[in-house]
N, C-alpha and C positions, 0 to 999 in steps of 0.2 A: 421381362421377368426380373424382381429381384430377390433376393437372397434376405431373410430378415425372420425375424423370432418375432412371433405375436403370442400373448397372453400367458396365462398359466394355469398351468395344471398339475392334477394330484399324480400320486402314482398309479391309481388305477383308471382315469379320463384315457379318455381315447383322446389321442394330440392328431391334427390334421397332417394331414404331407403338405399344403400347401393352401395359403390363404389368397383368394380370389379380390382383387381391389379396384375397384373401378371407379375411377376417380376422373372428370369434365372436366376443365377450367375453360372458363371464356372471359373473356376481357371487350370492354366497348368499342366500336369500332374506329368513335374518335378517339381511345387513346392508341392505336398504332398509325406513327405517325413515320410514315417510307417515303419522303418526298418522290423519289427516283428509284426505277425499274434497273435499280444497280446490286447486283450480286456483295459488293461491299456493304451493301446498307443492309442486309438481312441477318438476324440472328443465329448466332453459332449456336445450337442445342449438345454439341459435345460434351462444356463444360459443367454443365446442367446434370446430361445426364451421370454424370462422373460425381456429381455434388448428391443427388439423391440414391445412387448407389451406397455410397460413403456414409448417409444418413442412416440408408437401411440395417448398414454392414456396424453401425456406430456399437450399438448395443441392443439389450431385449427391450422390447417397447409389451407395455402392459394390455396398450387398448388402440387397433388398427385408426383410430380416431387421432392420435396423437402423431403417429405416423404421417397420418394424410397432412396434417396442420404442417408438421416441418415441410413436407414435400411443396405443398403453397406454399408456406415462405420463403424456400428457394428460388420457389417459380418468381414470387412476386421482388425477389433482391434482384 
C-alpha cells in the first residue's frame, strides 16, 4: 500500500479513504536475460520500491492515470 492523494473534490463530495490500483506489468520473455542461477544476477526491488513510494508521497496527482504512468516508468528506468 501506498500513501498518495488522487483527485479532487468540492467541499461537499464525499472523498474516498482510499484508492484501490491494480496495476500488471509484464515484460517479454526474451527480454529478461539471467544467464545464471546466481543470486547476484537478480534484481533488487528495494530501490524500486522506495522510488514509487517517493512518486506517490511527491505530490497530489489529479487523475490515478498519471500516477500509474510514473510508476511504469520507474519500473521501466
Amino acid at each position: 500500500m501506498i500513501a498518495v492523494r488522487i483527485g479532487s473534490y468540492g467541499p461537499d463530495d464525499v472523498v474516498p479513504d482510499a484508492h484501490i490500483l491494480d496495476l500488471t506489468l509484464t515484460i517479454s520473455s526474451h527480454l529478461v536475460m539471467v544467464p545464471r542461477d546466481e543470486m547476484a544476477l537478480v534484481f533488487d526491488y528495494d530501490p524500486l520500491i522506495r522510488r514509487i513510494d517517493t512518486l506517490a508521497g511527491a505530490h497530489h496527482y489529479e487523475t490515478q492515470e498519471r500516477l500509474m504512468t510514473c510508476i511504469v516508468e520507474a519500473c521501466a528506468s
